[in-house]
C-alpha positions as CSV (number, residue, x, y, z in Angstrom):
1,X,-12.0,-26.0,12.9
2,X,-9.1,-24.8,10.7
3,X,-9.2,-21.1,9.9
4,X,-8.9,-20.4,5.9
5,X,-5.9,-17.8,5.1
6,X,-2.6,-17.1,6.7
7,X,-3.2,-16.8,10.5
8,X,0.1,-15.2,12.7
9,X,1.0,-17.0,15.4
10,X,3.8,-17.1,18.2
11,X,3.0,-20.4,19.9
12,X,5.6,-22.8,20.5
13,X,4.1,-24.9,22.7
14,X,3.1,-28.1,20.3
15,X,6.1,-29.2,18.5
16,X,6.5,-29.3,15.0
17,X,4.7,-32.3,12.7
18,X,6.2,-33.7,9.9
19,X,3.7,-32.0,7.6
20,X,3.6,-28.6,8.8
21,X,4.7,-25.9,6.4
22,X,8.6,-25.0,6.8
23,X,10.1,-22.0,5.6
24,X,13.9,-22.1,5.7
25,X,15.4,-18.0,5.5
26,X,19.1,-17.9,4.0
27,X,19.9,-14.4,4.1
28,X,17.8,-12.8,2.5
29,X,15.8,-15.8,0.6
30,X,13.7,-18.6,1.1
31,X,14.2,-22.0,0.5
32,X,11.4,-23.8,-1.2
33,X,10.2,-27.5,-2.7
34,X,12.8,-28.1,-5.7
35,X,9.0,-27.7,-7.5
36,X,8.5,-24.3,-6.2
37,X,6.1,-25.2,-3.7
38,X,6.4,-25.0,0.4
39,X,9.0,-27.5,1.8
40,X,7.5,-29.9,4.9
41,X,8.8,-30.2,8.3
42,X,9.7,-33.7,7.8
43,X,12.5,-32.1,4.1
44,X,14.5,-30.5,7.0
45,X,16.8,-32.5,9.7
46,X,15.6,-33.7,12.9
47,X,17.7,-31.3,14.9
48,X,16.5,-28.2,12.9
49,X,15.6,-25.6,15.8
50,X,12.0,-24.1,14.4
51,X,10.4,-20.3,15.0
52,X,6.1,-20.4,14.7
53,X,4.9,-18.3,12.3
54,X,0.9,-19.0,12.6
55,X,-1.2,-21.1,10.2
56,X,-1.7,-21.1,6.7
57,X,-5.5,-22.8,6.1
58,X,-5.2,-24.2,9.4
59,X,-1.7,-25.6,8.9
60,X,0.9,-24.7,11.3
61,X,3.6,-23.1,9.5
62,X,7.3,-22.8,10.7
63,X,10.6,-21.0,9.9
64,X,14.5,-21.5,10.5
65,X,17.5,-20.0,9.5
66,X,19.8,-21.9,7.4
67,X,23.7,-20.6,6.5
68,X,23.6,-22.1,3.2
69,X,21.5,-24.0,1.1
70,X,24.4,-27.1,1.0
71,X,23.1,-30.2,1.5
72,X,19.5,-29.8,1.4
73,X,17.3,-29.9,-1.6
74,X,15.1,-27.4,-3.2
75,X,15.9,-23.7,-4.7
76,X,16.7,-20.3,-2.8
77,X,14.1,-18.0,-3.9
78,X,14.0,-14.1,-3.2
79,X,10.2,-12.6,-2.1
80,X,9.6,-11.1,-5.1
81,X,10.1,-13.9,-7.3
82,X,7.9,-16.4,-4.9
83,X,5.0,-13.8,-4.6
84,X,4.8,-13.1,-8.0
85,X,3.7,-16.8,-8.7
86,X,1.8,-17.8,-5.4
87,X,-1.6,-16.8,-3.9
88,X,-1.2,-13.8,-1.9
89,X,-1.9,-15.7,1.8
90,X,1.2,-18.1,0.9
91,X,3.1,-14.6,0.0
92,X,1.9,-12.8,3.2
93,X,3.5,-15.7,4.9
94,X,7.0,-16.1,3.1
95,X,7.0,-12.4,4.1
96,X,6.9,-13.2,7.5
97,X,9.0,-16.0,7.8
98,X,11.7,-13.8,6.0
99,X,11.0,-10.4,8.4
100,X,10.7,-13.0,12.0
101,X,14.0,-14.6,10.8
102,X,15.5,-11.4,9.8
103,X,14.7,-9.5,13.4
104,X,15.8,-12.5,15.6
105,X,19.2,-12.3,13.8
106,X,19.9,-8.6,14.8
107,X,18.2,-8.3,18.1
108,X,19.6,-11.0,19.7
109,X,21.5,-8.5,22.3
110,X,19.7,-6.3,25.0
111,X,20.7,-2.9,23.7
112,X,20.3,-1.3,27.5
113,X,22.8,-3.7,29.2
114,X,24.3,-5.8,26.6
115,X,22.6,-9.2,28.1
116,X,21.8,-11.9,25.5
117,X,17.8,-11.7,25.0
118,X,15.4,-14.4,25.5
119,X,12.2,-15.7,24.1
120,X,9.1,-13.9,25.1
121,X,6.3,-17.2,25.1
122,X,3.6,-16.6,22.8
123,X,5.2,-13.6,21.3
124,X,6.7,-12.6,18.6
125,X,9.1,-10.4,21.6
126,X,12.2,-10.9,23.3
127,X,12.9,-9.8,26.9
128,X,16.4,-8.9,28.8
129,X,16.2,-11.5,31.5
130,X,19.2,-9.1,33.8
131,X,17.8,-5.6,33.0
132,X,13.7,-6.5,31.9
133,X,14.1,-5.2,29.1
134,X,11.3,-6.0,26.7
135,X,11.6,-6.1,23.1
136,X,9.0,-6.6,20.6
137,X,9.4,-7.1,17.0
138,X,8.6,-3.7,15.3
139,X,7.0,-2.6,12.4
140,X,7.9,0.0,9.9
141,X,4.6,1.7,8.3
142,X,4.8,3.5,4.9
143,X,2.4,5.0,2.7
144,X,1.8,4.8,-0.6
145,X,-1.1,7.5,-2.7
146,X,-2.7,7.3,-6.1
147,X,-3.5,11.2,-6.6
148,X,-5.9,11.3,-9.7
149,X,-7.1,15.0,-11.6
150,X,-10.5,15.3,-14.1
151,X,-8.8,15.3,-18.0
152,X,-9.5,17.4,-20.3
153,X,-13.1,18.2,-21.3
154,X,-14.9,14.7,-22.4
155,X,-11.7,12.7,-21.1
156,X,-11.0,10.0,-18.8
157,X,-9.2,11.4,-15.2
158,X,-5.7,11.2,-15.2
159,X,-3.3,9.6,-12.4
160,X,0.3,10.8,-11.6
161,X,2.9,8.2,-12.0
162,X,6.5,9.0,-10.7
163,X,9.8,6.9,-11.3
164,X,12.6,6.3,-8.6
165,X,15.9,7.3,-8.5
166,X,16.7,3.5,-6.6
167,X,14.9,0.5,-6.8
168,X,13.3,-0.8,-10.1
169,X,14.0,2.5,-11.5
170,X,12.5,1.8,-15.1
171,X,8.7,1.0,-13.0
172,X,5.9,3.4,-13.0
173,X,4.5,3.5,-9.7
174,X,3.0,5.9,-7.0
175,X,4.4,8.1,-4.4
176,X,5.4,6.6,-1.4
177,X,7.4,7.0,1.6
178,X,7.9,6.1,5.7
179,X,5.8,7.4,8.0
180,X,7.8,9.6,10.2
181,X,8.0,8.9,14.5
182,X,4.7,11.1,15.7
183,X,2.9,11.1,12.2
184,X,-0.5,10.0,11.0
185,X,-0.7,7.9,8.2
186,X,-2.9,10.5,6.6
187,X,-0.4,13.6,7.8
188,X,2.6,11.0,5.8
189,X,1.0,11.1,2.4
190,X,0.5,15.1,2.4
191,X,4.1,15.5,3.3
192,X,5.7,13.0,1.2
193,X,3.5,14.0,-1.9
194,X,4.4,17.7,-1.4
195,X,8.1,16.6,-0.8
196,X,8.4,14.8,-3.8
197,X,6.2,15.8,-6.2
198,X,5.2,19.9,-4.7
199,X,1.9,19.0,-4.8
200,X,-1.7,19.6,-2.3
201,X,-4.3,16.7,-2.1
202,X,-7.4,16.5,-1.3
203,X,-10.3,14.0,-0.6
204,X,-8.5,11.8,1.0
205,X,-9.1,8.0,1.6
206,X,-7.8,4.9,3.0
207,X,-7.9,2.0,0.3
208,X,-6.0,-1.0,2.5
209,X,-2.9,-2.0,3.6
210,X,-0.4,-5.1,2.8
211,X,3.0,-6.2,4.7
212,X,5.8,-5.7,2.4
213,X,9.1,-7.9,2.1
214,X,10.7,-6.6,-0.7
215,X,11.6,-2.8,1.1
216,X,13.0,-4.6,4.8
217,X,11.3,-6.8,6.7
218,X,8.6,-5.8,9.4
219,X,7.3,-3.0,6.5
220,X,3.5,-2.6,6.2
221,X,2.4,-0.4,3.0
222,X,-1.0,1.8,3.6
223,X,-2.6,2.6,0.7
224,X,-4.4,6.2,-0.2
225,X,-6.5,7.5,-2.8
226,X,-6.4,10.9,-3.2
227,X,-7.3,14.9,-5.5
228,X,-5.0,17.1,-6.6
229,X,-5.9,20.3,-4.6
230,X,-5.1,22.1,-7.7
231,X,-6.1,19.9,-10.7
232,X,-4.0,22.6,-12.9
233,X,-0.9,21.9,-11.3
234,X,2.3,19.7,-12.5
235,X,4.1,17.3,-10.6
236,X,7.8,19.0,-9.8
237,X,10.4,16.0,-8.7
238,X,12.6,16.5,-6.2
239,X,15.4,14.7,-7.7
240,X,16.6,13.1,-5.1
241,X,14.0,10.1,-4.7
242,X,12.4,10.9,-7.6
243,X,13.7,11.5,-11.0
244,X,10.6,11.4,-13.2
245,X,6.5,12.5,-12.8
246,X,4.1,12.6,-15.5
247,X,0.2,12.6,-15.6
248,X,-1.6,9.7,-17.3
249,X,-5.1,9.4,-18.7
250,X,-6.2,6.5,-17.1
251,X,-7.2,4.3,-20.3
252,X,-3.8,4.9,-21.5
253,X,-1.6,3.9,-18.4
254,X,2.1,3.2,-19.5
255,X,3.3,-0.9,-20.1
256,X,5.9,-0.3,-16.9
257,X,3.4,-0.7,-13.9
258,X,4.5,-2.2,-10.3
259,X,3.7,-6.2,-10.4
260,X,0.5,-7.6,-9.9
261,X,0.9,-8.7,-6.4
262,X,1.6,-5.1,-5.1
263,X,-1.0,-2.8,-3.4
264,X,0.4,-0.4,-5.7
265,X,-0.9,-2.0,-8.5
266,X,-4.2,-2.9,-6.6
267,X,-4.9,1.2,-6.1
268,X,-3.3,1.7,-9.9
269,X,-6.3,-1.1,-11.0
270,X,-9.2,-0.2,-9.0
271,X,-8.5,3.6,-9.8
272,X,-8.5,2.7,-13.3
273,X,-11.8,0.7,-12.5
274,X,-13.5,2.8,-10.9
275,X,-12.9,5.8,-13.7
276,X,-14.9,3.7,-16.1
277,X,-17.7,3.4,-13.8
């Protein structure tokens, strides 16, 4: 029975059919269907050496890494760009073809003894095969908080918005940051929130995660919801990541939100939502 949604897998043990999903990575971008749609096993040559990724609706899905695009057909197409027009199982998995690629090119060494890795079967993992060294893919967690204060007397609550000093610097979005070695997600959001905006939270609650391609591969966003501690208090930036942090009455949200396939807008919406509840 096939499985519906994106399923990860590691198993090269059936060989690649002609109509399996491929996902070609140069560099940094994906090659798709000259249409915009998922290139075939059977677009690529014979010889191409393929990496399993999982299923998407049952359909084994595959990736490789190309030097260029010369001599093949289709369009080079950065995460962002594909997500922002594809259902978000098809986005989950461009996002992992581009952050398996991406890790296979740069551990490819055994840092301990310098030996060329091998495959790990069934894993997504490489192992030394002189030293045992093993080496799984990694992820890099990050957390991400809409912190929301009661308006004035008969208003809507109000969300804080900040703006970035990198990145899509003109955007609206919510504080975020890395979750530091020997940190809770929960312990990540009240330091980075008081880091870069001074503030306390309260009340708060896990909304969901999503993996992330656009900040490095292997990154996995959690989302929070949170209280100001203090609902009298104003954000102060810490100009270094931030540059910008404002309060916002939630039916009068700024035109420059994060794109529609972000958790960041998901928590921005369903905050929004649930205010008018």
């Amino acid at each position: 029975m096939r499985r519906p949604g994106f399923q990860p897998g590691s198993d090269a043990g059936r060989p690649p059919a002609p109509t399996d999903l491929a996902l070609p990575v140069i560099g940094a971008k994906l090659l798709t269907a000259a249409d915009g749609t998922m290139a075939r096993v059977a677009d690529l040559p014979a010889d191409t050496r393929w990496v399993p990724l999982g299923t998407l609706d049952g359909v084994p899905a595959w990736a490789t890494e190309l030097a260029t695009a010369d001599g093949t057909r289709g369009r080079t197409r950065g995460w962002a760009s594909l997500a922002a027009e594809v259902p978000e199982p098809l986005a989950t998995l461009a996002g992992r073809a581009l952050a398996v690629i991406t890790w296979r090119r740069t551990h490819r060494w055994c840092g301990a003894c310098r030996a060329e890795l091998i495959d790990q079967p069934g894993e997504t993992a490489r192992r030394c095969p002189d030293c045992g060294l093993y080496v799984p893919m990694q992820l890099s967690a990050a957390v991400l908080v809409a912190i929301t204060r009661p308006g004035p007397a008969g208003r809507v609550d109000e969300l804080l918005l900040v703006r970035h000093a990198t990145g899509p610097t003109g955007l609206w979005a919510l504080v975020a940051g890395f979750v530091e070695a020997g940190e809770t997600l929960e312990a990540a959001v009240h330091r980075e929130v008081g880091e870069e905006v001074g503030l306390g939270v309260a009340e708060l609650a896990y909304f969901g995660s999503q993996p992330w391609a656009i900040s490095g591969p292997g990154v996995l966003l959690a989302g929070f919801t949170a209280r100001a501690a203090d609902p009298h208090a104003e954000p102060v930036v810490d100009g270094r990541e931030l540059t910008e942090a404002r309060w916002f009455a939630l039916d009068a949200l700024p035109a420059e939100l994060p794109p529609a396939y972000s958790i960041s807008r998901w928590l921005i919406d369903a905050t929004g939502t649930a205010a008018q509840r």
